[in-house]
N, C-alpha and C positions, 0 to 999 in steps of 0.2 A: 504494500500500500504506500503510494507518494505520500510523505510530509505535508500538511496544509503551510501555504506558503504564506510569508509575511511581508512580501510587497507584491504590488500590482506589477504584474506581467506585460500592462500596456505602458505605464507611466512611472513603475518603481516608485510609487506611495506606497504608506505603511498601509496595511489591512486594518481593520478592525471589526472583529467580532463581533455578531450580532444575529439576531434571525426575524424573520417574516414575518407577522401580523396580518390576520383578516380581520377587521371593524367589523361587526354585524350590523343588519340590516339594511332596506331598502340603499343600494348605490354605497355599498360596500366600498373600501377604501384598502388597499393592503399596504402597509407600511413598514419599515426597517426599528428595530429596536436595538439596541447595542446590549451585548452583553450573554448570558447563558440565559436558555427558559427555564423558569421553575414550573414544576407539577402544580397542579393547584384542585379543589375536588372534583372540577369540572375544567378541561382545559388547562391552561396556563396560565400563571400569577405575571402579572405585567404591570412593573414597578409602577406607580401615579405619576412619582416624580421624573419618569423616562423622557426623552425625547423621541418624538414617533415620526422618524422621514419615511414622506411618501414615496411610493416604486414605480416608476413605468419602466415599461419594457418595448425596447424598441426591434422593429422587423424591417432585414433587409427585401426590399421588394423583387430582386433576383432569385437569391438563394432560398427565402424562408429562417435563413440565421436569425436566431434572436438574443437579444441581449442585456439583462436587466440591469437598472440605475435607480440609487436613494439619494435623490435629491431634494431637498425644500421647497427651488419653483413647483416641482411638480403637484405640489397643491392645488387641491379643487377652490376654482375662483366663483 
């Protein structure tokens, strides 16, 4: 098994840890939370105090490549 790597491949920033979020409800929202999940009795516990960047994912219109980004603009306006 490869080593998870600790800079970006495209640009040699450091990585940082974190995982995926689904928002429920009506226009769901999936966003990035930094850090490890905790179990929680349903789901997973997701600190208050976190910061929650939004994800899109972009598609290349030849190949079907997809690519996903946690950025802030990407917030619903």
């Amino acid at each position: 098994m490869n080593p998870i790597p600790s800079t970006c491949p495209k640009c040699n920033g450091p990585f940082v840890h974190g995982y995926s979020i689904e928002f429920g409800g009506p226009g769901r929202v999936d966003s990035w939370v930094e850090g490890e999940p905790q179990k929680a009795w349903i789901g997973i516990k997701v600190p208050p105090t976190s910061e929650h960047i939004p994800i899109a994912t972009l598609r290349c219109s030849d190949c079907g490549y997809l690519e996903s980004y946690a950025r802030h603009e990407f917030a619903a306006k």
